[in-house]
N, C-alpha and C positions, 0 to 999 in steps of 0.2 A: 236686329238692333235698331232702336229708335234714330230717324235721321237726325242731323242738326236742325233743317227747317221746321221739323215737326216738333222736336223740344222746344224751341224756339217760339213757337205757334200756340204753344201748351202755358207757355211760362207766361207769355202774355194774354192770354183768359184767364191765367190763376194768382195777376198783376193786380193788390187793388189801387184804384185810380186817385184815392185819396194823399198815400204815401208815398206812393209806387214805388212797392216791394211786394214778395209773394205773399198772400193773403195765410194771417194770423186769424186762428178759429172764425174763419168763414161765416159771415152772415148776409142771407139773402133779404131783400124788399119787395115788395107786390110787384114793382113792374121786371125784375125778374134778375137786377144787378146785382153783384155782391162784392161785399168791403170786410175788411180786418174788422172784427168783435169792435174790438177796444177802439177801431178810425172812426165806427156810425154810432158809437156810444159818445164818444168826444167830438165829429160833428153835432149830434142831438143838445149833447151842454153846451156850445156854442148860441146855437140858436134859444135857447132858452136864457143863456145871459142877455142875450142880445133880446129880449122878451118879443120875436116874432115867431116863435113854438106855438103853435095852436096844435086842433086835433090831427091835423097832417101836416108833412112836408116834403118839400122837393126832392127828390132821387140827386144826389151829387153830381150824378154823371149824365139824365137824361131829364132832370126836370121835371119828372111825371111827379105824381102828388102820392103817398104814401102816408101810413097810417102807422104808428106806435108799435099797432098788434100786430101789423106784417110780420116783424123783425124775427127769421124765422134761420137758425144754422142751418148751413147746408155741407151736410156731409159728406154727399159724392165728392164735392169739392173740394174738399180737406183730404181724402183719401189719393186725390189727383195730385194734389199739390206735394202730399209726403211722399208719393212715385216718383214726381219731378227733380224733390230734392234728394234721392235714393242716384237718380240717373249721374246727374250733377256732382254728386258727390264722388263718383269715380274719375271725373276731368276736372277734377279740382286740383291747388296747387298747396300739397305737404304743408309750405312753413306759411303760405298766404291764406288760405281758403279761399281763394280767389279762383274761376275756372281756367283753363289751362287754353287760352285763344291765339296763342303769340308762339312762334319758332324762333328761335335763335340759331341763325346758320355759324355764329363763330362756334358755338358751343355745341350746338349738333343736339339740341335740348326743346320739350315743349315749356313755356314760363308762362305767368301772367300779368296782367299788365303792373303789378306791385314790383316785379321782379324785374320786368326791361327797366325802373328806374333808381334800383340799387347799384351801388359802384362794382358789383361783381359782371351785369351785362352793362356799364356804360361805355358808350361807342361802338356797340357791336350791332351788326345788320339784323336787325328784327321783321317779319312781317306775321300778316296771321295767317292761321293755317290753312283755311281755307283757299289763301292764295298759292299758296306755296303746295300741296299739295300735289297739283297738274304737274309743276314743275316736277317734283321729284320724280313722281308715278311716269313720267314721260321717260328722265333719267335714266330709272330704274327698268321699262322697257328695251333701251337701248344698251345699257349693260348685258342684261341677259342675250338678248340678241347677237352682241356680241362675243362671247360667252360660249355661246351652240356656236356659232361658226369658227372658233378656236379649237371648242372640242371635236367636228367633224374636219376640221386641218389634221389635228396629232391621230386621229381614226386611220387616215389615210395615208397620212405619213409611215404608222407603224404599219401596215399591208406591206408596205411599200419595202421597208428594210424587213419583215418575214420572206419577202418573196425574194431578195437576195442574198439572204442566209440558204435557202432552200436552194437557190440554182449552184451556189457558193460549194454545198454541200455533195452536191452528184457530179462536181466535175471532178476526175482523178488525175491525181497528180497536180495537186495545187496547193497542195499544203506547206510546199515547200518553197513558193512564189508568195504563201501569205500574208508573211512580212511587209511584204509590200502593195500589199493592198489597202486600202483606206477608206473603211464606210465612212460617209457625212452622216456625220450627227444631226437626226432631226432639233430644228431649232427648238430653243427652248420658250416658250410661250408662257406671261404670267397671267395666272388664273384670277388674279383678284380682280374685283371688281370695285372701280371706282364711282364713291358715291358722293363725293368732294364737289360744290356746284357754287358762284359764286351769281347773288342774286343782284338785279341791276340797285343800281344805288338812286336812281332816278326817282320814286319814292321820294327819298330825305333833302333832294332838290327840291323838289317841287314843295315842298315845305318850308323851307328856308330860303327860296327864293318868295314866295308869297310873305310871309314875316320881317321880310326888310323893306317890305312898304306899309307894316302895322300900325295902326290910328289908336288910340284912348279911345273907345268909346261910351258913353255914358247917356244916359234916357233924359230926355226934358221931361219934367213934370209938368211943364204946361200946356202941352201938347196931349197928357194921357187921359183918355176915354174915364168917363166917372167908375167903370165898375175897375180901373186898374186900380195896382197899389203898388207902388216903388220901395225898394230899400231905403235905408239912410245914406247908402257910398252910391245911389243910383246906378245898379250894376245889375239890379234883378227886379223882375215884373211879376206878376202873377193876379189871377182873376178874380174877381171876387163878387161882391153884394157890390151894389150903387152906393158912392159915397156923398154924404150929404152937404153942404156949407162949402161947396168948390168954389173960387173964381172965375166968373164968366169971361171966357175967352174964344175969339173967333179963330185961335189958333187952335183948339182941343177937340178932338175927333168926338164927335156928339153920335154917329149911326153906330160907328165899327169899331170892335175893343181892340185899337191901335194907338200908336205912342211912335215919336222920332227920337230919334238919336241927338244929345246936342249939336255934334259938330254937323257940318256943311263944306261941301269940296266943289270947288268951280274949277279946279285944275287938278291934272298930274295925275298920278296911281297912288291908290292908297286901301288898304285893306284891313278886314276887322272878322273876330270869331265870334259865333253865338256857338253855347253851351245849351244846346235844347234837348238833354238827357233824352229819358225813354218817354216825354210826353206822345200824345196822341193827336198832337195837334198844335200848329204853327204858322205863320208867315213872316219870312224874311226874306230883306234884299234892301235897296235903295228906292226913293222917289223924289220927286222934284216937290221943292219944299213949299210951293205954292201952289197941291193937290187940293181938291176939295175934299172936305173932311167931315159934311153931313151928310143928310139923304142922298140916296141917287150916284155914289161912288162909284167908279168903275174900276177894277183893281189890275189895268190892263196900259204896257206901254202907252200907247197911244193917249191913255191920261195920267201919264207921267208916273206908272208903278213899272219898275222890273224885279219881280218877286218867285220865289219859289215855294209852293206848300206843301205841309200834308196834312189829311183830311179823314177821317176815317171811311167815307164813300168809293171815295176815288185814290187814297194813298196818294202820293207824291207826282206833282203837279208841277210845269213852270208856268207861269200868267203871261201865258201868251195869248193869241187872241185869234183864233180859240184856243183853248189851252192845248198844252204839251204835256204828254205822260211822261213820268221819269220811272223805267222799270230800274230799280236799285239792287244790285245782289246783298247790300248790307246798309243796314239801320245806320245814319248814320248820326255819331253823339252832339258830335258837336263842326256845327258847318262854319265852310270859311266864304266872304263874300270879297272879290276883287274889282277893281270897279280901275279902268282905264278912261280917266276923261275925255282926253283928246283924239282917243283912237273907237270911243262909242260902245266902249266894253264894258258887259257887268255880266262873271261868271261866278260859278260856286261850287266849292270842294267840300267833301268829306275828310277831316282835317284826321282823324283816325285812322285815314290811310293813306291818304293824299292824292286819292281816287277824285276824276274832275268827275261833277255831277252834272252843267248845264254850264252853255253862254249864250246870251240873248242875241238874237240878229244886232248885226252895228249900227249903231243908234247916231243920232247928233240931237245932243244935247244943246240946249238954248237956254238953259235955268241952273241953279246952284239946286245939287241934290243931298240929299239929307238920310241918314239910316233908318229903316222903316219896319218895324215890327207889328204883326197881330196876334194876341196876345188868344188862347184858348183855356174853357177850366179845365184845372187838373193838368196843367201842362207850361209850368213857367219855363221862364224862357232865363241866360244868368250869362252876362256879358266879361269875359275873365280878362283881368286886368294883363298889360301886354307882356310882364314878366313873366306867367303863368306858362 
């Protein structure tokens, strides 16, 4: 059977990076990537409304320069992708099509995350299965365990009253004293095996303690790098072409495709979520709102960045200096960043489990700091408003 990591592994090569979703009739390009039919056909009309279409163009995802006639199906890829969703389709969920990542220990049930927030599981202890797993399998070790050594007690026991029926039986003249004898009943032992586990609730603290220090956050536009481009409700970023007739301003990231947060915190605790789905590429965290913001950047505490990335080279990163590796056992959707003014703390969660990810050595702050994203293509980033 296919593991999780290796579907998992699979489903992201057969991710195209345009939509990101599993790739519709597969088309390849010269330098060797490939997207949904229909994403590089409506990239290509983009670019020709926009009349910078010549005899080549840029690859989506690496830039290389490619040709019209490249544009070539790739069909092992398509064959890979209809395995993938063959595999899928078995840990998927009945009334959702959703896949099945989530346990319900009140319900003793595999769900998906559609189903933890219908009113049939709300309030009941959810985690995913991969966590929850060990725990059982440990459980379920310890059950049987004891189990064999219940069943090797009644083994012994019944030896026990055979061999006093048998002495019972050769003595004579006692059958008439029997009355008054009185075998002890071996105890009675129950056989079942309890699989009832009650998982710690600490999880859903740690969630809800971080949420009652939650901030509005929302992106300055004047702060963002020419090739960003913000929403209208300023709650989402994403990469693009250089935009033309901007406002010059010594406050807008001119080297690096970064953007701040409006608000600014010189005090207190206060905390905010980025939603940075399944991109492939990010930074976030805080910095001090009087960073330098052209050439020669250094994205490193000591010039006022505490950030965490990931990268396609190096995977997930914190910006320490030198950097810190962060081995993660799960992708995570959407990160929480906590930021303690007074006590020099700036840590960050995976809010989908509420698994801590990183926290910077304790810092002392001497400047008002400000929410700091770097924006990657193919990879926005979508700030969800604090009811969400």
């Amino acid at each position: 059977m296919t593991s999780a990591p290796s579907t998992k592994r699979m489903r992201e090569e057969a991710t195209c990076s345009i939509c990101l979703n599993l790739m519709s009739d597969p088309t390849s390009v010269a330098c060797g990537h490939s997207y949904c039919g229909q994403c590089i056909v409506d990239f290509l009309n983009n670019l020709r409304q926009s009349q910078v279409l010549q005899n080549t163009f840029p690859c989506p995802q690496c830039r290389a320069p490619c040709s019209q006639e490249s544009l070539r199906p790739n069909k092992q890829l398509g064959n890979l992708i209809e395995a993938i969703k063959e595999m899928e389709q078995g840990m998927s969920c009945k009334e959702h099509g959703e896949q099945l990542q989530l346990f319900c220990e009140d319900e003793g049930q595999l769900i998906c995350w559609r189903c933890e927030r219908t009113s049939q599981h709300q309030g009941h202890t959810t985690a995913l299965v991969e966590d929850v797993c060990p725990k059982y399998r440990e459980k379920l070790q310890k059950a049987v365990t004891q189990l064999r050594q219940l069943e090797e007690e009644c083994m012994d026991q019944k030896k026990v009253i055979t061999m006093q029926i048998t002495e019972w039986k050769d003595v004579k003249g006692t059958l008439d004293r029997s009355w008054a004898v009185k075998l002890e009943a071996p105890e009675v032992f129950s056989l079942e095996v309890l699989t009832t586990c009650n998982v710690s609730e600490l999880y859903f603290d740690v969630k809800k303690m971080l949420r009652s220090y939650r901030v509005d956050v929302t992106l300055d536009p004047v702060t963002a790098h020419p090739e960003l481009t913000l929403s209208e409700d300023r709650r989402q970023v994403t990469r693009g072409w250089p935009q033309e007739n901007l406002a010059a301003s010594p406050r807008r990231f001119s080297a690096l495709p970064c953007v701040l947060g409006c608000e600014s915190f010189d005090s207190g605790k206060h905390f905010f979520e980025v939603d940075v789905g399944e991109g492939t590429g990010w930074d976030l965290g805080v910095c001090v709102e009087s960073v330098q913001r052209g050439f020669g950047v250094k994205q490193k505490p000591q010039s006022g960045f505490w950030a965490i990335r990931l990268c396609r080279k190096r995977g997930y990163v914190a910006l320490t200096f030198p950097q810190t590796p962060l081995y993660l056992s799960q992708q995570p959707l959407v990160v929480g960043v906590f930021l303690d003014f007074e006590a020099g703390v700036v840590s960050f969660y995976n809010m989908s489990t509420g698994a801590h990810l990183f926290t910077f050595p304790k810092a002392s702050f001497s400047d008002t700091l400000r929410p700091y994203f770097q924006v990657y293509h193919c990879s926005p980033l979508f700030l969800p408003p604090p009811g969400e």
